[in-house]
C-alpha positions in Angstrom: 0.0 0.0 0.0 3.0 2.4 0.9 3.2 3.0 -2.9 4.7 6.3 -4.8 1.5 6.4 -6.5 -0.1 6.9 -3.1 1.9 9.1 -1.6 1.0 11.4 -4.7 -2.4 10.8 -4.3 -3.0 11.6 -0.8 -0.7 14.8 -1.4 -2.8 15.8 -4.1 -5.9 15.7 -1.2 -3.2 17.1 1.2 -2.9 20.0 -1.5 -6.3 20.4 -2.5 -7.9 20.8 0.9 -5.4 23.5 2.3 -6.0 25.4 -0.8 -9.7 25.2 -0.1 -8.9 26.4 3.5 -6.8 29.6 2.4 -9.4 30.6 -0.1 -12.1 30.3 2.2 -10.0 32.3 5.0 -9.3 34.9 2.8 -13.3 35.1 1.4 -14.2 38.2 3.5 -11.5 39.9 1.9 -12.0 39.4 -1.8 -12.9 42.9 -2.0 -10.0 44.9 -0.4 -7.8 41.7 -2.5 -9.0 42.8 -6.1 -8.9 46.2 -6.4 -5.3 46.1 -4.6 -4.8 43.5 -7.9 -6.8 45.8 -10.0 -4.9 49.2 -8.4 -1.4 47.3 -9.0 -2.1 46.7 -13.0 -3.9 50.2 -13.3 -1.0 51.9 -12.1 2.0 49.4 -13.1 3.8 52.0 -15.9 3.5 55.1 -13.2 5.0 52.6 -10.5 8.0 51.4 -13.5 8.5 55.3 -13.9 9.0 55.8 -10.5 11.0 53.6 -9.7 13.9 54.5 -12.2 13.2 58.1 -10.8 14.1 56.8 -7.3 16.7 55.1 -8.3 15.5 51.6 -7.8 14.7 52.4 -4.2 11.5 49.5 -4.5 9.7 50.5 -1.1 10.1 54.6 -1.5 8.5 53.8 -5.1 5.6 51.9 -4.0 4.8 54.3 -1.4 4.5 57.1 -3.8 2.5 55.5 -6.2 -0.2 55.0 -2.8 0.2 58.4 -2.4 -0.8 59.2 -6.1 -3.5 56.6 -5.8 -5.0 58.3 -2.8 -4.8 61.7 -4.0 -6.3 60.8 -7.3 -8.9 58.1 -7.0 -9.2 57.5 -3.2 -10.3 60.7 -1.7 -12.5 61.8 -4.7 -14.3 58.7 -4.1 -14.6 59.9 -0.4 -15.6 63.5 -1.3 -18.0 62.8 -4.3 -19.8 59.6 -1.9 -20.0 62.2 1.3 -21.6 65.0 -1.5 -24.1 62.4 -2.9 -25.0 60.7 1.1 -25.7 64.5 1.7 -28.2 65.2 -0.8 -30.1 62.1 -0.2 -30.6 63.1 3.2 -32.1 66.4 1.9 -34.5 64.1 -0.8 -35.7 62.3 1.9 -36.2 65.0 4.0 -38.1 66.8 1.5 -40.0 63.8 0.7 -41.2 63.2 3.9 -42.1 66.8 3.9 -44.0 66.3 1.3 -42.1 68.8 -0.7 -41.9 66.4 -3.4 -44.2 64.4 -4.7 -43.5 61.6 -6.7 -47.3 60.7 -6.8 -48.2 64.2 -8.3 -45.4 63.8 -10.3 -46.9 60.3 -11.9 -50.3 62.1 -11.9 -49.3 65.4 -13.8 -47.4 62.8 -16.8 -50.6 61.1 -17.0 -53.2 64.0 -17.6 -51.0 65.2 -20.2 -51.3 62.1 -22.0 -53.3 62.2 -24.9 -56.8 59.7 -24.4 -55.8 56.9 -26.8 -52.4 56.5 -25.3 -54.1 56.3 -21.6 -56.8 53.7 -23.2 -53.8 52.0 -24.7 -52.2 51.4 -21.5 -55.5 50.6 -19.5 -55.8 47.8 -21.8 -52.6 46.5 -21.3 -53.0 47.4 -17.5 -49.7 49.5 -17.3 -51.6 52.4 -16.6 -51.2 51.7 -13.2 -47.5 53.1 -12.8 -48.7 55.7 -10.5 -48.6 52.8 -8.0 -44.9 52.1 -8.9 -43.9 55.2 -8.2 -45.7 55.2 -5.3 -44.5 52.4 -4.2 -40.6 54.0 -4.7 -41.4 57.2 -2.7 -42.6 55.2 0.5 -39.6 53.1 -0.1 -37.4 56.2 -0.3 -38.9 57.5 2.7 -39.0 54.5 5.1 -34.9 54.2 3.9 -35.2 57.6 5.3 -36.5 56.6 8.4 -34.2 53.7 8.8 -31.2 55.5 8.0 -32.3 58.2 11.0 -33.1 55.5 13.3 -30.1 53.1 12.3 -27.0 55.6 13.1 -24.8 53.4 15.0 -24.5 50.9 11.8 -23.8 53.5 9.6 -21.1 54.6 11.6 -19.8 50.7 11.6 -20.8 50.3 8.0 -18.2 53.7 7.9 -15.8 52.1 9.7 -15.7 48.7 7.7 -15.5 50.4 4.7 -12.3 52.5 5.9 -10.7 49.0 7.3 -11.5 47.7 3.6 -9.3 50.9 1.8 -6.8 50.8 4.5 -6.1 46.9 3.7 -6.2 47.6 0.1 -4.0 50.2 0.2 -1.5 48.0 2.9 -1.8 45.1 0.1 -1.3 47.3 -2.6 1.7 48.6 -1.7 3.6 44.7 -1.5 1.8 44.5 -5.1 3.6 46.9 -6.5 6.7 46.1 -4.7 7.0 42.9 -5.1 4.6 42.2 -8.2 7.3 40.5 -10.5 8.6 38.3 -7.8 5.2 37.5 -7.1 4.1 37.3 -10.8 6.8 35.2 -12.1 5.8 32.7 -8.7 2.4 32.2 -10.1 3.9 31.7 -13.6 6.0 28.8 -12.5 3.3 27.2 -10.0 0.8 26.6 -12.5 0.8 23.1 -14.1 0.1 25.1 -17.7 2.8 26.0 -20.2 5.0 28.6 -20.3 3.0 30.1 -23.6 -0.2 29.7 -22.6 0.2 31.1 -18.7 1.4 34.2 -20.1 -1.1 34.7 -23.0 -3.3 34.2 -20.5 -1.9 36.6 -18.1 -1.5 39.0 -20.9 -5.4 38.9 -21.8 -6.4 39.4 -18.5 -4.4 42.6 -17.8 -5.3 44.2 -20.7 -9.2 43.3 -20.0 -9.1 44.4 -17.0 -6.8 48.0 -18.0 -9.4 48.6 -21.1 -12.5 47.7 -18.6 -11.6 49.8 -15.9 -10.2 52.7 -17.3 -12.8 53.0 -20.1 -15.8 52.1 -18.0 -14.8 54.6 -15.7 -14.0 57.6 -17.9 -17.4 57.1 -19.5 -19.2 56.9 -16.4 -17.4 59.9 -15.0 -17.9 62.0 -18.4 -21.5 61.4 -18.8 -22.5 61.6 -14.9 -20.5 65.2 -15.1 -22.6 65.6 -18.1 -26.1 65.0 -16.9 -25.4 66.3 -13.8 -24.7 69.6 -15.0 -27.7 69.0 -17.1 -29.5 69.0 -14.0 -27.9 71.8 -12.2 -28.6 73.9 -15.1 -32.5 73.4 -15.3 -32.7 73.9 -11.7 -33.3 70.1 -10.6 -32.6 69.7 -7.0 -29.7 67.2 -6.1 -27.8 67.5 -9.4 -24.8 65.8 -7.4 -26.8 62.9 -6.5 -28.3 62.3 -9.9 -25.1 63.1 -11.3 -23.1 60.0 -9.2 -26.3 57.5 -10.4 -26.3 58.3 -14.1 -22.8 57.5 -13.4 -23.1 54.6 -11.9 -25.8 53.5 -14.2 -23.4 54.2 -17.3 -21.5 51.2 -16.4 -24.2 49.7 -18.4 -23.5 50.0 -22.2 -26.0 50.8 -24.4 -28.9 51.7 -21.6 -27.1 53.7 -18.8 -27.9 56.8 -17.8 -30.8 57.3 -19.8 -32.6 55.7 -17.1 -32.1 58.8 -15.9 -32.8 61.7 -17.8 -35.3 60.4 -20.0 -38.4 60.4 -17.4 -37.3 63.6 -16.5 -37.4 64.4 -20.3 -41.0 62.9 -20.2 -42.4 65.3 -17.0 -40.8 68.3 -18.7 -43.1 67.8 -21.8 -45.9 66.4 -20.1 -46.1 69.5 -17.5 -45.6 72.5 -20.4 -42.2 72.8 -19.5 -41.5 72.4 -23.4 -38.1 73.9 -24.0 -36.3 72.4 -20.7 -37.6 68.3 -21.7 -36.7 69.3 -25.4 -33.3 70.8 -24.1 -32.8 67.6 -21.9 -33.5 65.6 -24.9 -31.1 66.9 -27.2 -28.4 67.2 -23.9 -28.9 63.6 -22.9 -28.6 61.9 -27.1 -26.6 64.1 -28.6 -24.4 64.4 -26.4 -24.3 62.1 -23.1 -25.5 59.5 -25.8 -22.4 60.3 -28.0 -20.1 59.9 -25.4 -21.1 56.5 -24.8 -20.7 55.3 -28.6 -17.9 57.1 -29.2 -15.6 56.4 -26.5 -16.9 53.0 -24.5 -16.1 51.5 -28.2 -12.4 52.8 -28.3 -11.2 52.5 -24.7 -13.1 49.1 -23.9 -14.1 47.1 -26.9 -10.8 47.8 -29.0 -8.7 46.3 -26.8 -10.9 43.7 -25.0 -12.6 42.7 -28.1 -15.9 41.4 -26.8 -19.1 42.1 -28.8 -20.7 44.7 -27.2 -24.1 42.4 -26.3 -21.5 40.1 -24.9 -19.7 43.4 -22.4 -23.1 44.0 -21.8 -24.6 40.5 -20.2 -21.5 40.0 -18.6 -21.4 43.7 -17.1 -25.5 42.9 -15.3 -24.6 38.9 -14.7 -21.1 40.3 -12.7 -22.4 42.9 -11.1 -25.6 40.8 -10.0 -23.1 38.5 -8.4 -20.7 40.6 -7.0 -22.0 44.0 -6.5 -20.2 46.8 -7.8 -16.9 44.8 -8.4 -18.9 43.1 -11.3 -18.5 45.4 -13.7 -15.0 44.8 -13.8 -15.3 40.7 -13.0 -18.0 40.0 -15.4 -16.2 41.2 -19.0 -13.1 39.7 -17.4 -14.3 36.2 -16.7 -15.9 36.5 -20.4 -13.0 37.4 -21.8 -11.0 34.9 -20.2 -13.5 32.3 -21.3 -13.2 33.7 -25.1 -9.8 33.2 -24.8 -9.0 29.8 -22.6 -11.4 28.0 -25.7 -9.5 29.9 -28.1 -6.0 27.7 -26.8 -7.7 25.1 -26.4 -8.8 24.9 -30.1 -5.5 25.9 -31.1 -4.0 23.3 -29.2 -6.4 20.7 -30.5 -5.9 21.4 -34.3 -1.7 21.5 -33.4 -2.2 18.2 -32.1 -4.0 16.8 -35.3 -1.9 18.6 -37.4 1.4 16.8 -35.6 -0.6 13.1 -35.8 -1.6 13.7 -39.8 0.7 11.2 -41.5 2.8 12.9 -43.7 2.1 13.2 -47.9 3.6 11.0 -49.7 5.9 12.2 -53.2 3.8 13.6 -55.5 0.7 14.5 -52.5 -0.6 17.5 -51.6 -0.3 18.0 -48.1 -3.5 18.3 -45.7 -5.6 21.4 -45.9 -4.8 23.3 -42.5 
């Protein structure tokens, strides 16, 4: 029984159930983990450059390039998220003040509906959106309510999400530091070749690069867009509408038109003709143009996905892993494009190798 074969077996389990331990240890901190991974690619060539500035000083480097991450993406985040928390307090407040209306709102869109398109939708019972919205202004103002009542978790929902940066900033800085030791590890600890660990490697950087960055720079363009849309035609919380068209944007092809379009609609449907016809024009010309000029040349150039394929995988990741998604979903798709596209290759190299050769006077095989 004290066989070689054995001992590699039970290693193998030996192997295979410690890994399963580690993973599921470091579970609670997948989030704080990626975007340290994600951070460290993003900012890679400003770490390289540097470093030969420093004079190959590896920890002085790495600690600058936190610095430049904090300045530039960390406390924008802060400032932007503690603008946008602020004017939802003031919605609510006004809400529950009755101040706004999101009932009347439904209402005033409805009379101004011709008669044939309100007998169209009473026949097809969506008439009855008034109830919808309804529905989403008690919901806004009981969230209200809670979040008045429920101080004490926000201020520990507040804390955990400062434990999370300071971790991924603490991780990020040994990423960058120690990245190539790290990456060339991983390289030579996965039972794959050589060829295929670092095509591999190479799709998933650039994915992830061309996700994030244009993604993000579309988001951030048409949210400053539609916000000062907003600001301009005197709609209250321009900030907050602002941060959700950009949030929404990480959506291609629908985005922030969720948005601005029913606001659009209550412009026309109240008189206010020039402001939803302004709006209009603003949020297709323009917002709109943003999205299929750019999204194509920073994301789909590079990751080269279909765009109803960036799109599926953009909802299906971020119904799975929340706000991370949008990077994880057109990653894993990519990924899966291009571990099927080795494996063919592989395939037809290996019948190409076992084709007997032509004889004198044969045309060899058709590749």
């Amino acid at each position: 029984m004290n066989t070689p074969s054995l001992h590699r077996a039970v290693f193998l389990l030996l192997l295979a159930v410690v890994t399963a331990a580690f993973l599921a240890v470091m579970a609670p901190f997948f989030g704080p983990i990626f975007w340290a991974v994600i951070m460290a690619l993003l900012f890679a060539s400003t770490h390289r450059a540097l470093l030969r500035r420093v004079g190959q000083r590896r920890n002085v480097a790495a600690l600058l390039t936190v610095a430049l991450i904090m300045l530039m993406v960390i406390l924008p985040t802060v400032l932007l998220t503690a603008a946008a928390a602020n004017e939802v307090t003031h919605l609510v407040q006004r809400v529950s003040a009755g101040d706004i209306n999101f009932r009347g709102y439904a209402q005033q869109v409805l009379a101004a509906l011709p008669q044939w398109i309100r007998d169209l939708l009473a026949r097809f019972d969506l008439i009855d959106f008034q109830s919808v919205v309804g529905r989403f202004s008690d919901a806004l103002i009981k969230s209200g309510q809670v979040l008045t009542q429920q101080a004490l978790s926000i201020g520990q929902n507040a804390l955990l999400f400062v434990i999370n940066v300071t971790l991924m900033l603490y991780l990020l800085f040994f990423f960058l530091r120690d990245g190539e030791t790290l990456w060339r590890l991983i390289r030579h600890t996965l039972p794959m070749e050589r060829v295929q660990t670092q095509y591999l490697a190479t799709k998933f950087s650039t994915v992830v690069r061309a996700t994030v960055k244009g993604n993000v720079v579309v988001a951030l363009i048409q949210g400053a867009l539609g916000g000062l849309a907003f600001w301009a035609l005197g709609i209250n919380g321009a900030v907050l509408w602002g941060s959700i068209m950009a949030f929404l944007s990480l959506l291609p092809a629908v985005g922030a038109a969720l948005i601005w379009a029913p606001v659009a609609i209550y412009f026309l449907a109240t008189g206010a003709i020039w402001q939803g016809v302004a709006l209009i024009v603003w949020g297709s010309l323009v917002i709109g143009m943003v999205d299929n000029l750019l999204r194509p040349v920073l994301v789909g150039k590079d990751t080269k996905l279909p765009d109803y394929v960036v799109l599926l995988s953009t909802l299906g990741g971020i119904s799975l892993f929340g706000i991370s998604g949008f990077v994880i979903g057109p990653t894993v798709a990519a990924l899966f494009m291009a571990a099927w596209a080795l494996f063919t290759r592989t395939e037809h190299d290996e019948e190409k190798s076992k084709a007997p050769a032509p004889e004198d006077g044969e045309p060899p095989p058709a590749p």
